[in-house]
Structure formats: C-alpha cells, structure tokens
Backbone as numpy.savetxt, mean C-alpha at the origin, in Angstrom:
# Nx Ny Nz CAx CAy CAz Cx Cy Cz
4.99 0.51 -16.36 5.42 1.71 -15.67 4.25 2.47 -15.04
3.24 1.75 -15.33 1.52 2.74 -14.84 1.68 2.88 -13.50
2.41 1.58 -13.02 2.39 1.43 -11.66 3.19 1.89 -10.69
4.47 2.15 -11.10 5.44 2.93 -10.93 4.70 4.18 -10.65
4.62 5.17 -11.56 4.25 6.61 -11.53 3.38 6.68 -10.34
2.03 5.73 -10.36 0.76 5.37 -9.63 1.22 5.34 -7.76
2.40 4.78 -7.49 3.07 4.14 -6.34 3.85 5.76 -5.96
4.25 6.44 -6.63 5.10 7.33 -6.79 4.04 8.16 -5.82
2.97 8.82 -5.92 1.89 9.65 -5.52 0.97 9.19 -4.06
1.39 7.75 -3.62 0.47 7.08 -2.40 1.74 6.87 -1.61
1.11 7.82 -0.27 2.21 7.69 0.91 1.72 6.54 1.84
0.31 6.21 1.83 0.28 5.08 2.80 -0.58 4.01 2.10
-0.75 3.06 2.16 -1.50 1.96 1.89 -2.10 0.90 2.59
-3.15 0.05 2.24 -3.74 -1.30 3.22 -3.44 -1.99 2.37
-2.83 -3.37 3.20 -2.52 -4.50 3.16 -3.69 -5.40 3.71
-4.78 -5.86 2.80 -5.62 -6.56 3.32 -5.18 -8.55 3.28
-5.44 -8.84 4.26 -5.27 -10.48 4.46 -6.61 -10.94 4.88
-6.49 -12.10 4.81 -7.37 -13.12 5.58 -6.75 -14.43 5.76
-7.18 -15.07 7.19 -6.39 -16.59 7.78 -7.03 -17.55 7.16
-7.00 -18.73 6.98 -7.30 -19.43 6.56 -8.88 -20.15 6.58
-9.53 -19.22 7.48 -11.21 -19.28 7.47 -11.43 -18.33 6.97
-11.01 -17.77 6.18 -11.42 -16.50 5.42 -11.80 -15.20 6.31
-11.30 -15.06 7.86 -11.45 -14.21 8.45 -10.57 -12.94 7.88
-10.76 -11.64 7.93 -10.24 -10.30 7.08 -9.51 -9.61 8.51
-8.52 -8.85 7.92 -7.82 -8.35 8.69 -6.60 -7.65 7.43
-6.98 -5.95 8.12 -6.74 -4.87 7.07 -5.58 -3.96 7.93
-4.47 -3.65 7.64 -3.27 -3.01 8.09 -2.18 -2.26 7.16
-2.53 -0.83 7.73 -1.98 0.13 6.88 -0.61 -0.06 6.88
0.21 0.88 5.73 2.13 0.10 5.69 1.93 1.80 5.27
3.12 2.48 5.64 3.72 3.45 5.38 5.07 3.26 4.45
5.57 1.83 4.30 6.92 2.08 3.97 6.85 1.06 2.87
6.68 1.68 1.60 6.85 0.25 0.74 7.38 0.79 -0.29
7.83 -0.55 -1.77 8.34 -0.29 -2.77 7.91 -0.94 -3.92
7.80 -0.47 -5.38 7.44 -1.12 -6.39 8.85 -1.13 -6.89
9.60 -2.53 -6.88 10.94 -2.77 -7.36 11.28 -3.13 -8.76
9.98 -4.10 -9.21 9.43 -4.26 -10.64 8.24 -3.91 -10.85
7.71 -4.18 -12.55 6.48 -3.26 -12.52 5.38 -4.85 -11.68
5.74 -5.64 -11.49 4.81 -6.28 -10.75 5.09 -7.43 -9.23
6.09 -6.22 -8.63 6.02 -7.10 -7.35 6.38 -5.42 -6.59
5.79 -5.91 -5.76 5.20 -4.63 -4.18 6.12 -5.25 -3.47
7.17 -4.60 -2.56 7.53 -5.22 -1.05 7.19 -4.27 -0.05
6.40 -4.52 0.74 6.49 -3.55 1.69 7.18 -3.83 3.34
7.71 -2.97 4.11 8.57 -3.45 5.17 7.13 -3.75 6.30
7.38 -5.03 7.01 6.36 -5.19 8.16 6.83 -4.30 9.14
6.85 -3.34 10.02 7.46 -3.06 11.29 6.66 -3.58 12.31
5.24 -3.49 12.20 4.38 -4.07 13.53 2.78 -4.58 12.79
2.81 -5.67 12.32 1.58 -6.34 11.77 2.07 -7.83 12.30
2.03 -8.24 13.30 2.00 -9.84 13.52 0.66 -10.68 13.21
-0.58 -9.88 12.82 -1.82 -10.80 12.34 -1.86 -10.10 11.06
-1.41 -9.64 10.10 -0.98 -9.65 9.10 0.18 -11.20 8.38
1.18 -10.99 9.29 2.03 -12.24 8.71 1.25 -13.62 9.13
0.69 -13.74 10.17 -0.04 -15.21 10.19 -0.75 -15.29 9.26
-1.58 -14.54 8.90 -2.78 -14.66 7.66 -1.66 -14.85 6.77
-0.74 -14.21 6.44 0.37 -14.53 5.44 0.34 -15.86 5.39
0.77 -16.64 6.38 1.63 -17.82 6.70 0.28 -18.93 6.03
-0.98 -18.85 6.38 -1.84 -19.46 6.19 -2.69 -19.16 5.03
-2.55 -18.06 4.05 -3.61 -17.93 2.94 -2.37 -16.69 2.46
-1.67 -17.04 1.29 -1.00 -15.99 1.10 -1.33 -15.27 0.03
-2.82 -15.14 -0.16 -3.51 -14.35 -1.57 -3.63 -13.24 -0.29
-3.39 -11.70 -1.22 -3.39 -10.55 -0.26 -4.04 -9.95 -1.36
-4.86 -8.42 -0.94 -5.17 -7.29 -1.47 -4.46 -6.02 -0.93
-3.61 -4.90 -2.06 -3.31 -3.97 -1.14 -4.05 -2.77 -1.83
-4.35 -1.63 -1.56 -5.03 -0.88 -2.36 -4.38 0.32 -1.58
-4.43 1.11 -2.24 -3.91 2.64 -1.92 -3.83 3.79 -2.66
-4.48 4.98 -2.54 -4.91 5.90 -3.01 -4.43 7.34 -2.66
-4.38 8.52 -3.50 -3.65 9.76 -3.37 -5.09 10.19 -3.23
-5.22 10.73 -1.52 -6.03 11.25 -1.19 -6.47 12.53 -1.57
-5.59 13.45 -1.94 -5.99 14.65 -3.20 -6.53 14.64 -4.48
-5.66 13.84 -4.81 -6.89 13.78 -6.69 -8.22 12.35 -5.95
-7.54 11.86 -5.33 -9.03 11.02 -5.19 -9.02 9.60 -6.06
-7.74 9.68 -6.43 -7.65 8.36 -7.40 -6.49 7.09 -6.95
-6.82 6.19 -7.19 -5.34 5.07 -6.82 -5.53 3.93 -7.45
-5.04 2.82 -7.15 -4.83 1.58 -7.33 -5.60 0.32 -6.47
-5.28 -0.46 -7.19 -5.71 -1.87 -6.18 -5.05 -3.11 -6.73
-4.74 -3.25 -6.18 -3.36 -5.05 -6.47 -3.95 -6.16 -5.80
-4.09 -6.96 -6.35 -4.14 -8.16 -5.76 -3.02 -9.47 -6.13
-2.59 -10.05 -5.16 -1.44 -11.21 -5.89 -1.30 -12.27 -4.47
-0.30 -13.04 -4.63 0.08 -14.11 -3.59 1.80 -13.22 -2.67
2.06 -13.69 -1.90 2.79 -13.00 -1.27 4.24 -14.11 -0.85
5.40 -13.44 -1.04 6.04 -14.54 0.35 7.30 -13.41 1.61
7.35 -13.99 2.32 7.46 -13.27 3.81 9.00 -13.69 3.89
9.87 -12.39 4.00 11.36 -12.41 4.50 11.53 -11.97 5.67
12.10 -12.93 6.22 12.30 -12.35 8.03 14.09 -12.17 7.34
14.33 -11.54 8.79 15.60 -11.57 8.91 17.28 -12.55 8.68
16.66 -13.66 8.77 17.49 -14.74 8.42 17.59 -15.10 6.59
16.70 -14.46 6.07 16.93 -14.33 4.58 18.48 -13.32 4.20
19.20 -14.32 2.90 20.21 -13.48 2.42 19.79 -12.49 1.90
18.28 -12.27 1.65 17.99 -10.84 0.81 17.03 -9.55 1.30
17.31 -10.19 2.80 17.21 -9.38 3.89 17.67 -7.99 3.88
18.69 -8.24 4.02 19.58 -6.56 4.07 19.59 -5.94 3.33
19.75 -6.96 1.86 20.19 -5.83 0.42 18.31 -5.04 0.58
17.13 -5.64 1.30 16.20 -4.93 1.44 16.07 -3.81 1.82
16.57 -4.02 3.39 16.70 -3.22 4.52 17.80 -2.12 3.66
18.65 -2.41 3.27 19.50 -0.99 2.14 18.53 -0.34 1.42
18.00 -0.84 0.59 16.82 -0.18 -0.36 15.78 0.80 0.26
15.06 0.17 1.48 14.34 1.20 2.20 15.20 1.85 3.26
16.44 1.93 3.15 16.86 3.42 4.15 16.57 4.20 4.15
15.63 4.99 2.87 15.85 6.21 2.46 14.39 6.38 3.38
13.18 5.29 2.92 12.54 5.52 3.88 12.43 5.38 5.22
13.14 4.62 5.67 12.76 4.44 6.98 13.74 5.49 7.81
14.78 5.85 7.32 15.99 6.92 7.86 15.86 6.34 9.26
16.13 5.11 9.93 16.26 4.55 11.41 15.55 4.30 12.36
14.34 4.99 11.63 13.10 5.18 12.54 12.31 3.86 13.30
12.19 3.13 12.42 11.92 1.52 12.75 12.78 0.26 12.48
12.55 -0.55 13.36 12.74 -1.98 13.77 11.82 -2.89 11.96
12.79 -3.03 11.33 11.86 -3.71 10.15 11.07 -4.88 9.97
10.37 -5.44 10.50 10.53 -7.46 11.25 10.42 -8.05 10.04
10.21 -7.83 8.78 9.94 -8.84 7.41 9.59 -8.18 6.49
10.11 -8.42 5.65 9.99 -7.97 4.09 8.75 -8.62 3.13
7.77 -8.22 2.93 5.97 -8.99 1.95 6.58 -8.29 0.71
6.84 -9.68 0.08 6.88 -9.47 -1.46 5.63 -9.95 -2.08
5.11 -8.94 -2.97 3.57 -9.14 -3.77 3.78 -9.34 -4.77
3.92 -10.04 -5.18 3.52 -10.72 -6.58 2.49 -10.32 -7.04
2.38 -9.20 -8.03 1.18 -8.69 -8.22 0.29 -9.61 -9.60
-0.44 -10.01 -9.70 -1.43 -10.74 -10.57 -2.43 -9.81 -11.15
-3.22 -8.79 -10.25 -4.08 -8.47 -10.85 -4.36 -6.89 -10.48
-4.52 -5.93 -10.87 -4.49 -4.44 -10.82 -5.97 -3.57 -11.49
-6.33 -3.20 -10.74 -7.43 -2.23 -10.84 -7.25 -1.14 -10.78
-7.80 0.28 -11.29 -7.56 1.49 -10.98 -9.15 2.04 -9.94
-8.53 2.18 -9.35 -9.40 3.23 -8.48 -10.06 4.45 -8.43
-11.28 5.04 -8.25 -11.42 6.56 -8.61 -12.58 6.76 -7.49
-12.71 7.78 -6.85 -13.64 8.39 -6.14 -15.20 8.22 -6.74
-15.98 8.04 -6.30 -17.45 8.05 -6.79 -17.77 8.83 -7.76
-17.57 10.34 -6.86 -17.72 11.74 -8.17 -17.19 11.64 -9.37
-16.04 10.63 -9.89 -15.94 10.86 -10.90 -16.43 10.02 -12.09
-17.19 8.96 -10.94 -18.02 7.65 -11.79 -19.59 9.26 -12.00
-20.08 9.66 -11.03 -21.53 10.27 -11.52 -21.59 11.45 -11.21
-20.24 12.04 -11.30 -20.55 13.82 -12.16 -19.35 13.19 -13.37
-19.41 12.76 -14.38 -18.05 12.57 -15.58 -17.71 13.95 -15.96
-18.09 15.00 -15.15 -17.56 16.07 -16.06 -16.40 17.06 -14.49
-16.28 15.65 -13.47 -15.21 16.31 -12.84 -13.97 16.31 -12.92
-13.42 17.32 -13.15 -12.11 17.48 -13.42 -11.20 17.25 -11.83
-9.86 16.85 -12.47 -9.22 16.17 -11.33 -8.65 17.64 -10.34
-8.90 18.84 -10.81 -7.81 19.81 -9.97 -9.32 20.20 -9.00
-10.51 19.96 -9.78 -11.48 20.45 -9.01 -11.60 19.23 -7.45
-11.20 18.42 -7.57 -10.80 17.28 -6.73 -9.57 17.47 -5.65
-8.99 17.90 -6.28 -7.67 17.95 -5.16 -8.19 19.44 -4.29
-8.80 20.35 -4.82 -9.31 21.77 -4.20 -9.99 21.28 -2.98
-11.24 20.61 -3.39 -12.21 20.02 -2.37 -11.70 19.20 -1.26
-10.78 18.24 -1.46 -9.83 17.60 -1.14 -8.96 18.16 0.44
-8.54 18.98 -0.16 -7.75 19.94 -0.04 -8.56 20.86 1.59
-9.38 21.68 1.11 -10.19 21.85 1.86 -10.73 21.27 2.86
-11.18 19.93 2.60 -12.08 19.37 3.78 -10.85 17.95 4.64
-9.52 18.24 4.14 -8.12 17.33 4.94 -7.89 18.52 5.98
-7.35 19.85 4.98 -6.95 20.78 6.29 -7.88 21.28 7.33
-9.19 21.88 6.80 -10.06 21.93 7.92 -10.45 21.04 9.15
-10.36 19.72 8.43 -10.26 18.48 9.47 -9.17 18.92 10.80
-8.07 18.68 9.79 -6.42 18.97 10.36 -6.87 20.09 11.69
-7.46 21.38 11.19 -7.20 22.28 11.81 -8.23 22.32 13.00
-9.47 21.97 12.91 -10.40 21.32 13.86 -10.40 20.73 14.60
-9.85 19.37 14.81 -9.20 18.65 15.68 -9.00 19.04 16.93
C-alpha cells in the first residue's frame, strides 16, 4: 500500500525508455494508475518514441515526485502495450474517465509490472538530516509560485 498512498500525492510523472541500442528517451504522463500494489498503467495520449522503445526493450523506469515535500518514488519493471484492439481496452479507458474527463484521444494503455521500487528524497534531506518535511514544502512553495508569478 506504500505505493498507493505514494501515487496518491504525484500529479505528473517520467516514463523513461530506451530502443534497443540503449538509446534513452524520457516522456512525461499526466494520466496514470496504480491498480495493484505492483503494476502502473499509464494512458499513452502522444508518446510514439516511447511505444517503439516499448516494442523493442520493454524494461522501463518511471519515477515521479511531489514537488512540495520534495519526496517520491522510482519504479522500475518490464512493460506490455494495449492499443485499442485489446478486450481490456475499454474496461481501461472506463477506469481513467475520471481522469481524463474527454480531454484526450487515449492511443495505448503501458502496463508496468513493477519489479523494483526506490524511494526518492531531495538532496537537503540526505545533508541537512535535520530537515523537516513542512520546512520543504514552505521553500517549495515559495520558489514554484514566484516562478509562476515571474514568468
């Protein structure tokens, strides 16, 4: 359930691949789901060099982090790719309505088989150990909206 709660708090994530020369190729997903505690699906809407690297090396990394506390995850596993002609297509496409509310064209469903899980943490909290996580989301906090508002 670590992962659950963990998934609960990260609105976007990278989907890292590589093709079969070990070339890298990294693509953010806005729309995904932890359905068990160890398989990720996330919806493709527009990664077509994402699914080739799929097609040809299907070990993936996805990692994703709650940019306020500064902390997240990292998954690594093998993957397999539902296009549309899958029977378990739709009952998908049902599941993420809530996210997608119509907005996108879904082209394939990446189920992750997750194998291996790391936790993630910001630097500061590897070499100040005495930072507390609200002092994190403050700072956080601060230097997202000022960004925001700068722009």
């Amino acid at each position: 359930m670590i992962l659950h709660s963990q998934f609960q708090e990260i609105v976007l994530c990278w989907l890292a691949t590589a093709n079969k020369n070990g070339i890298p190729n990294v693509s953010p997903k806005e729309m995904f789901l932890l359905k068990k505690e160890h398989q990720l699906i996330i919806a493709n809407i527009r990664s077509p060099k994402s699914i080739m690297n799929i097609f040809e090396n299907p070990k993936v990394c996805v990692n994703g982090i709650n940019i306020f506390k500064q902390k997240g995850i990292q998954c690594k596993g093998e993957v397999k790719v539902l296009s549309p002609q899958d029977f378990k297509f739709k009952q998908l496409e049902n599941d993420f309505r809530f996210l997608n509310k119509g907005r996108f064209r879904i082209q394939h469903f990446i189920l992750v088989n997750i194998q291996e899980v790391k936790k993630m943490n910001a630097p500061s909290y590897f070499y100040y150990p005495n930072t507390e996580q609200n002092e994190q989301v403050e700072a956080a906090k601060k230097c997202y909206l000022l960004r925001s508002f700068n722009d």
